[in-house]
C-alpha positions as CSV (number, residue, x, y, z in Angstrom):
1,X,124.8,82.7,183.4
2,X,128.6,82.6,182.5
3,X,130.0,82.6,179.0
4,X,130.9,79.1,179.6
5,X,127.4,77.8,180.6
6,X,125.6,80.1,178.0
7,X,128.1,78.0,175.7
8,X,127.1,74.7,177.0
9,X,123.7,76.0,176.3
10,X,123.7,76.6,172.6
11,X,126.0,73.5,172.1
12,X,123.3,71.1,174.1
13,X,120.7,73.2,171.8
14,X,122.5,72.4,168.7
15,X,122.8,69.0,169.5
16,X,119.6,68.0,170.5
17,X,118.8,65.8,167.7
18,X,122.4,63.9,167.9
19,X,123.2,61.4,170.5
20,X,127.1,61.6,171.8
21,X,129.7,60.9,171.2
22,X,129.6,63.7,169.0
23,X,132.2,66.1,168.0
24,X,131.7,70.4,166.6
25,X,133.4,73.1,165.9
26,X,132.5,77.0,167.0
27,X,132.4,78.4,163.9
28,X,132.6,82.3,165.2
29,X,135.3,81.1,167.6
30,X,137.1,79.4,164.9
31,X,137.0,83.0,162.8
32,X,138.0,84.8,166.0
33,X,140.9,82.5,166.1
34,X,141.9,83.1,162.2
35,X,141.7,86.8,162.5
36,X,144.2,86.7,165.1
37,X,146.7,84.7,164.0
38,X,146.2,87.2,160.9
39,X,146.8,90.0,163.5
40,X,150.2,88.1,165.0
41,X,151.5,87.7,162.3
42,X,151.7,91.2,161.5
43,X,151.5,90.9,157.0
44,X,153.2,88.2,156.4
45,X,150.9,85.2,155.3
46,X,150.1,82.4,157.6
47,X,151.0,78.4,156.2
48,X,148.7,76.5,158.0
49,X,149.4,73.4,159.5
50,X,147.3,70.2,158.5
51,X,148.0,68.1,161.2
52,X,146.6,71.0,163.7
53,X,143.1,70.7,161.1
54,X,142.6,67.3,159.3
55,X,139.7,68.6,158.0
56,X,139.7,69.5,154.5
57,X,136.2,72.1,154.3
58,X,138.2,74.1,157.4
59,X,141.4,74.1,155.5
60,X,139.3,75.7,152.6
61,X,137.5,78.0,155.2
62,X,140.9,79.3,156.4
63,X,142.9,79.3,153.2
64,X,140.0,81.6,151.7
65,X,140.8,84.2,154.6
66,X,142.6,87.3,153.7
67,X,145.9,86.5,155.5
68,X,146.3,82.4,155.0
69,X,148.4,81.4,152.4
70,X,149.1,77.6,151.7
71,X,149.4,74.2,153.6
72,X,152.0,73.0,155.7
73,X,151.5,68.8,155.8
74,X,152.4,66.1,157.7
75,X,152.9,63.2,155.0
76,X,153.5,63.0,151.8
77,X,150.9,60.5,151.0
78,X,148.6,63.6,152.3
79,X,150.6,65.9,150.6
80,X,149.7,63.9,147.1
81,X,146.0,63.6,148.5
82,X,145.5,67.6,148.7
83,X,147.1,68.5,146.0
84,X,144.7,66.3,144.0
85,X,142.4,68.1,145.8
86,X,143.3,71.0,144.7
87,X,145.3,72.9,146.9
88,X,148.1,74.3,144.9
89,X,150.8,74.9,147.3
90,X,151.5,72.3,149.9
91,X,154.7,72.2,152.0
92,X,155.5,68.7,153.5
93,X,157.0,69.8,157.0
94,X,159.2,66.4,157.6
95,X,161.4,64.3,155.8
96,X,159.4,61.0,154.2
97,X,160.7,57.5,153.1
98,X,157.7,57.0,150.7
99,X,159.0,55.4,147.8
100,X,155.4,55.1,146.1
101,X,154.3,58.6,147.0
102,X,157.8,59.7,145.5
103,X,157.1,57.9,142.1
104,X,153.6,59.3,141.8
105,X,155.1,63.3,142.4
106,X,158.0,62.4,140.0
107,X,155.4,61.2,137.3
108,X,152.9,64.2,137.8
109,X,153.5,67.8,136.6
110,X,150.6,68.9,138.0
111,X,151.4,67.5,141.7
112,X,155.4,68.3,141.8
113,X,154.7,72.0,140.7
114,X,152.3,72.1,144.5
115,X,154.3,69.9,146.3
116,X,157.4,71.0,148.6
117,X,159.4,68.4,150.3
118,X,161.0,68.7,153.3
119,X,165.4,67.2,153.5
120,X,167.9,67.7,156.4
121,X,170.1,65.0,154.8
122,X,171.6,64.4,151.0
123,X,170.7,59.9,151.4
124,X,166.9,61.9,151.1
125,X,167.6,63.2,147.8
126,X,169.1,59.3,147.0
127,X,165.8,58.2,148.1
128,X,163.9,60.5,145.9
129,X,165.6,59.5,142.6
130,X,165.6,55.7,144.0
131,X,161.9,56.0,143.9
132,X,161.3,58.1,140.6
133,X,160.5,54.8,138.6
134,X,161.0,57.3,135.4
135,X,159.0,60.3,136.2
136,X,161.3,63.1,135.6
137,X,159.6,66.1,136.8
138,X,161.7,68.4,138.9
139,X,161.1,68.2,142.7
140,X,160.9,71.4,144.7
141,X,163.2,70.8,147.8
142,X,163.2,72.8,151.5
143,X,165.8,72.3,154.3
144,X,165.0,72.6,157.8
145,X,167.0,74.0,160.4
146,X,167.4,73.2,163.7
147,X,166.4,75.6,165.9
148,X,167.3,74.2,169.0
149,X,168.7,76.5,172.1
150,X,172.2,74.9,173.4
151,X,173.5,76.0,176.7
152,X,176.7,75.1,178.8
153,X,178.5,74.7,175.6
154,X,176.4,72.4,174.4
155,X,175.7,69.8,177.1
156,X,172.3,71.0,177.7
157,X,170.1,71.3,175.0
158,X,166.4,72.8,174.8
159,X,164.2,72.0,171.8
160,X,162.7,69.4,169.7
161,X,165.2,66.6,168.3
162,X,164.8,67.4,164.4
163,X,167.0,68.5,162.3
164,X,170.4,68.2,162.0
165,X,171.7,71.0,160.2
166,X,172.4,73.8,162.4
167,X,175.0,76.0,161.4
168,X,175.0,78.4,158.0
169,X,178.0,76.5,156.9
170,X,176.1,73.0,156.9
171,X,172.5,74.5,155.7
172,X,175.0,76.1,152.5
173,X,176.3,72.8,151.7
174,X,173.1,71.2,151.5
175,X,172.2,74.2,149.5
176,X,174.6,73.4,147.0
177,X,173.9,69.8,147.0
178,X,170.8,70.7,145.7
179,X,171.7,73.0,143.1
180,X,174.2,70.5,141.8
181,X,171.3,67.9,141.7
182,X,169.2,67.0,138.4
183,X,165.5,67.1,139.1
184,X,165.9,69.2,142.2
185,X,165.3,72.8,143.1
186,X,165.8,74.6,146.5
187,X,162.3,77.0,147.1
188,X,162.8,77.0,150.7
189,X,164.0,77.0,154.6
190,X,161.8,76.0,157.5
191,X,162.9,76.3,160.6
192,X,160.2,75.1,163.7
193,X,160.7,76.5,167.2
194,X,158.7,74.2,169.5
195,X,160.0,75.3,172.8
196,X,158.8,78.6,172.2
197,X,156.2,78.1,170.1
198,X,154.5,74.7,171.5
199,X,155.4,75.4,175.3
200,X,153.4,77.3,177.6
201,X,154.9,80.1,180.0
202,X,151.9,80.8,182.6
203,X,151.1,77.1,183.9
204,X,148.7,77.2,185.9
205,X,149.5,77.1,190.0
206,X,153.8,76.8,189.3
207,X,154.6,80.7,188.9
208,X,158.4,79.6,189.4
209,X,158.4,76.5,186.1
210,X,156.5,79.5,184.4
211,X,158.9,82.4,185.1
212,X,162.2,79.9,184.0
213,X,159.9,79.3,180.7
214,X,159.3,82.3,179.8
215,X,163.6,83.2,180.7
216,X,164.3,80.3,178.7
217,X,162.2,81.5,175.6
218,X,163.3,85.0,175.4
219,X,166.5,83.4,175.1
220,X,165.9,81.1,172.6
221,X,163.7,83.8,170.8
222,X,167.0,85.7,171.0
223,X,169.6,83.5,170.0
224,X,167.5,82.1,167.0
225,X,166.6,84.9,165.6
226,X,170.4,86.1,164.7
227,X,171.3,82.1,163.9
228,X,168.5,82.6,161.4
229,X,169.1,85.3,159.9
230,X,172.6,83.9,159.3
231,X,171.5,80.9,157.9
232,X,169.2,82.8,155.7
233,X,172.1,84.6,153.9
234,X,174.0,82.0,153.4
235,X,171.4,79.9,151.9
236,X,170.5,82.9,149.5
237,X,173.8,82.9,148.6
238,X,173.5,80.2,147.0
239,X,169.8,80.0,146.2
240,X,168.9,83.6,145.5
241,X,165.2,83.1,143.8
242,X,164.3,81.2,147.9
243,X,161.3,81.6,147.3
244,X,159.8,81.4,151.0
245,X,161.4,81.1,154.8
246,X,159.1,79.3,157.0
247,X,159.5,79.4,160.9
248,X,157.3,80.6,164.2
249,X,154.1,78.2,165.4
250,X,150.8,79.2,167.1
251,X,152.7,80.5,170.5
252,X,155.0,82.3,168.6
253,X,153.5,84.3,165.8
254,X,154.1,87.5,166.0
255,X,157.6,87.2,167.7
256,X,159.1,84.8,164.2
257,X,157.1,87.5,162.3
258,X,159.3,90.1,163.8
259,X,161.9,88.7,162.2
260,X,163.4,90.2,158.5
261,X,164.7,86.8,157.7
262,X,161.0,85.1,157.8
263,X,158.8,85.6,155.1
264,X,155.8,83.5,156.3
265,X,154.4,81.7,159.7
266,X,153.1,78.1,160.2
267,X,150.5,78.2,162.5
268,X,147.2,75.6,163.3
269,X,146.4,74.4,166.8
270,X,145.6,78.3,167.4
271,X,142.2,77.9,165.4
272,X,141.1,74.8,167.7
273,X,142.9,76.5,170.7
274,X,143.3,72.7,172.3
275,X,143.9,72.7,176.2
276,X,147.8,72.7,176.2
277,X,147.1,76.8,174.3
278,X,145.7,77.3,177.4
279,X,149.0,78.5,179.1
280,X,150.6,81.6,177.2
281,X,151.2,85.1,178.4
282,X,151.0,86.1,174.2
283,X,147.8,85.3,173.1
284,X,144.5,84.1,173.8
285,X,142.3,82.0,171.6
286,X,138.6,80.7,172.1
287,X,138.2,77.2,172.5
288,X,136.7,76.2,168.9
289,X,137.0,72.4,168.6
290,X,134.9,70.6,171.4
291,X,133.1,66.6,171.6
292,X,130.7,65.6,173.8
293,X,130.4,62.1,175.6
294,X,127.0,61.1,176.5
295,X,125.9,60.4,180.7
296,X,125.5,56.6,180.9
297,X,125.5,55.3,184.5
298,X,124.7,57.5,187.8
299,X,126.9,55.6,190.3
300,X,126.7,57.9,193.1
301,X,126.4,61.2,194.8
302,X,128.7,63.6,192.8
303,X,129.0,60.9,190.0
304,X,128.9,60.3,186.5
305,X,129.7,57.9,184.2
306,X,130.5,58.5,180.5
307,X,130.6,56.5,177.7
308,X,134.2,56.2,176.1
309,X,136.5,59.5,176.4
310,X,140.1,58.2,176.6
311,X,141.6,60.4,173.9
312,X,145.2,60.9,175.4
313,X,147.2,63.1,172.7
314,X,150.5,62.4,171.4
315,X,153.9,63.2,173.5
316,X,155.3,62.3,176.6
317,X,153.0,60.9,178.7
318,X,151.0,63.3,181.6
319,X,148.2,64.7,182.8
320,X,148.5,67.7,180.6
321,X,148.2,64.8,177.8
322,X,144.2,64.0,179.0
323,X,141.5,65.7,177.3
324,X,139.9,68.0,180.2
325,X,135.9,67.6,180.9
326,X,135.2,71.3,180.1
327,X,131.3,71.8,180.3
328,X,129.6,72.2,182.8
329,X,132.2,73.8,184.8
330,X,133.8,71.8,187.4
331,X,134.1,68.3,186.8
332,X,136.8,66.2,187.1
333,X,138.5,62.6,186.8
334,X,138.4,59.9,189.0
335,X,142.5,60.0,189.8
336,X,142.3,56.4,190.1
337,X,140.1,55.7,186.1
338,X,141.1,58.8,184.3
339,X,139.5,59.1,180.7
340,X,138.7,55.0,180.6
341,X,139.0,53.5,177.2
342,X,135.1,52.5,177.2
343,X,133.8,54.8,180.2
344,X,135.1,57.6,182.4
345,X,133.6,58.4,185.8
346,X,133.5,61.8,186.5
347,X,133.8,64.1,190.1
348,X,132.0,67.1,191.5
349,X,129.2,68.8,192.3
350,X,127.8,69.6,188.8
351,X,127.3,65.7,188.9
352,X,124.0,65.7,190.7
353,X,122.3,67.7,187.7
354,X,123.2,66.0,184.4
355,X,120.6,63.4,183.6
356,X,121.1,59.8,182.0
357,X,121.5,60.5,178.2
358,X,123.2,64.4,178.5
359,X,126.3,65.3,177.3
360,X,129.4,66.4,178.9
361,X,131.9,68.1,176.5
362,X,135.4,68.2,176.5
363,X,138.7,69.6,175.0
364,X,141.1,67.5,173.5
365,X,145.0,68.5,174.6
366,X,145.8,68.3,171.2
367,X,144.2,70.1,168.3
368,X,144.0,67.8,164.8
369,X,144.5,64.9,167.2
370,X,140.8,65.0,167.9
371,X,139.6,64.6,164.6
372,X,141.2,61.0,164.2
373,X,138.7,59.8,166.5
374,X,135.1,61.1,164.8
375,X,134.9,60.7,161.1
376,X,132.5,64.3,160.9
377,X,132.3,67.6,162.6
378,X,129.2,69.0,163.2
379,X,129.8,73.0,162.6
380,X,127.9,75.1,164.8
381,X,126.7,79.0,164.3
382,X,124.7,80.4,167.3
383,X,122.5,77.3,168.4
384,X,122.3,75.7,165.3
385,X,124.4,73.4,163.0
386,X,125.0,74.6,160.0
387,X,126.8,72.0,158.0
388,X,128.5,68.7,158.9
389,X,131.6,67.9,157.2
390,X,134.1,65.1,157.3
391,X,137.5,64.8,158.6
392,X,140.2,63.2,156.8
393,X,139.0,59.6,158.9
394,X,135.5,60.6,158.0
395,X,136.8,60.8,153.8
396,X,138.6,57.2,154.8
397,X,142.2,58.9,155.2
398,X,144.7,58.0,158.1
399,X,147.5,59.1,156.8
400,X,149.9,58.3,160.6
């Protein structure tokens, strides 16, 4: 029996009692995950990344890890949510026109002393005090920095469009536009390299796509890493008590930790280890975060039909979007259905065994992304469940 069947086995056995569609996560695989991002990351704590969980018991599980230190969010209106909750240092990763959730941090010691906010542009800081509705407390501010690799002089550019600030001059001048501020204080600098950390360099079958990733990263890695560091001094030079730089990202953890500048890593899908972590020469993780469709129709010789499984994840539209049938071993979409909205015919040979009423199960391409489609997870040790818990749909949160 391979690993991957012996899996399918204790999931199926775990299961038996629940009728798909069903969704679990490996605990032991999750743990073998956490410890190495701790390993990656090489001492310096590990923020991790909400959107890549959206389950608050597994942010607890994590967070009480030797190694995990904080939460980086996605909205403020979860931002607000957790900190309630009682997570006491939460760092908003992008900018957010809230104007309620800005009133309720301005009126609450308790939630602006956890909260961070992320700014790339002073009209955010108007926003802020246009939405205090007289709470004065003082609002803990980070800027983000670009990180963005520019070639040809500029005219082609490789990286996320976020932030932009890119230069140490224009990252200072925010700086000081805090400092001159009322109710504001600079604790940090993120900086979020998705074309290294988010883009695989061994896809599958394209050896030559793979080899120019992996040129293009070391360049990026390069070139950041001394625009950082830059960026870093000059910040401090004006905000010497910074209390944290943030930068690096499940495919990049132990190169952002490498750096002197950084003094912690964001990291999340690496604990799920989605579909699209399938594809890097730096690490490998153990798929932890699975859901299983039940077998509804039999239409034919190497067929099945599923009930529902048309979960694409978020980005440009692909293939490498589709959640992949992952057990058994060897099925595949019909290239004219795909995942279908309210069934999903399935290809190949492993067809002629599965039984009206079994489950396949699949990997999502996206980590968190998963969890906005079941409102529990069933956590799994061995064969057995061991606890179910609720995702942030499942608690009656959907935040985006």
């Amino acid at each position: 029996m391979t690993p991957r069947a012996a899996d399918r086995a204790r999931y199926d056995r775990a299961t038996a009692h629940l009728d798909a569609p069903v969704a679990i996560v490996d605990l032991e695989a999750f743990d073998a995950n956490a410890d190495d991002l701790v390993r990656r990351a090489g001492g310096k704590p590990v923020r991790v990344a909400s959107k890549s969980v959206r389950c608050r018991a597994l942010l607890e599980r994590v967070l009480a890890r030797e190694g995990f230190a904080g939460i980086m969010s996605f909205t403020l209106d979860e931002s607000l949510w957790l900190a309630r909750a009682g997570f006491e240092d939460v760092l908003l990763a992008y900018p957010s026109a809230d104007r309620a959730a800005f009133g309720a941090l301005a009126a609450d010691p308790k939630l602006a002393a956890a909260v961070t906010v992320m700014i790339d542009d002073p009209a955010q800081l108007d926003l802020v005090d246009q939405a205090r509705a007289g709470g004065t407390e003082e609002i803990r501010v980070c800027l983000e920095l670009d990180t963005s690799l520019r070639m040809l002089g500029g005219r082609v550019r490789v990286g996320a469009l976020r932030s932009p600030l890119r230069e140490p001059a224009q990252l200072a001048e925010l700086a000081r536009s805090v400092a001159r501020r009322p109710g504001f204080r600079l604790v940090g600098l993120m900086a979020y390299e998705g074309h290294v950390a988010g883009v695989g360099d061994a896809v599958a079958g394209r050896p030559l796509r793979s080899r120019a990733i992996r040129l293009m990263q070391a360049a990026a890695r390069k070139e950041l890493a001394a625009r950082r560091a830059a960026v870093v001094r000059a910040v401090r030079a004006v905000a010497p008590d910074l209390e944290f730089v943030n930068g690096g990202g499940t495919g990049s953890v132990q190169h952002t930790a490498a750096e002197e500048a950084v003094t912690e890593i964001a990291a999340g899908s690496g604990l799920y280890v989605p579909r699209l972590f399938d594809n890097y020469t730096s690490f490998t993780g153990r798929p932890a975060a699975l859901f299983a469709q039940p077998v509804v129709r039999r239409p034919g010789v190497d067929v099945v039909t599923v009930l529902g499984g048309g979960y694409p994840a978020s980005g440009a539209a692909g293939p490498d979007r589709l959640p992949v049938p992952y057990l058994p071993e060897g099925l595949r979409y019909d290239p004219q259905e795909g995942p279908g909205e309210v069934q999903t015919p399935l290809l190949g040979s492993p067809a002629d065994d599965l039984l009206i009423g079994d489950k396949v199960w699949f990997r999502h391409a996206k980590a968190g992304e998963l969890c906005e489609r079941f409102d529990s997870l069933h956590l799994v040790e061995g064969d057995r469940i061991t606890a179910t818990v609720p995702t942030y749909r499942g608690e009656g949160r959907t935040f985006l």
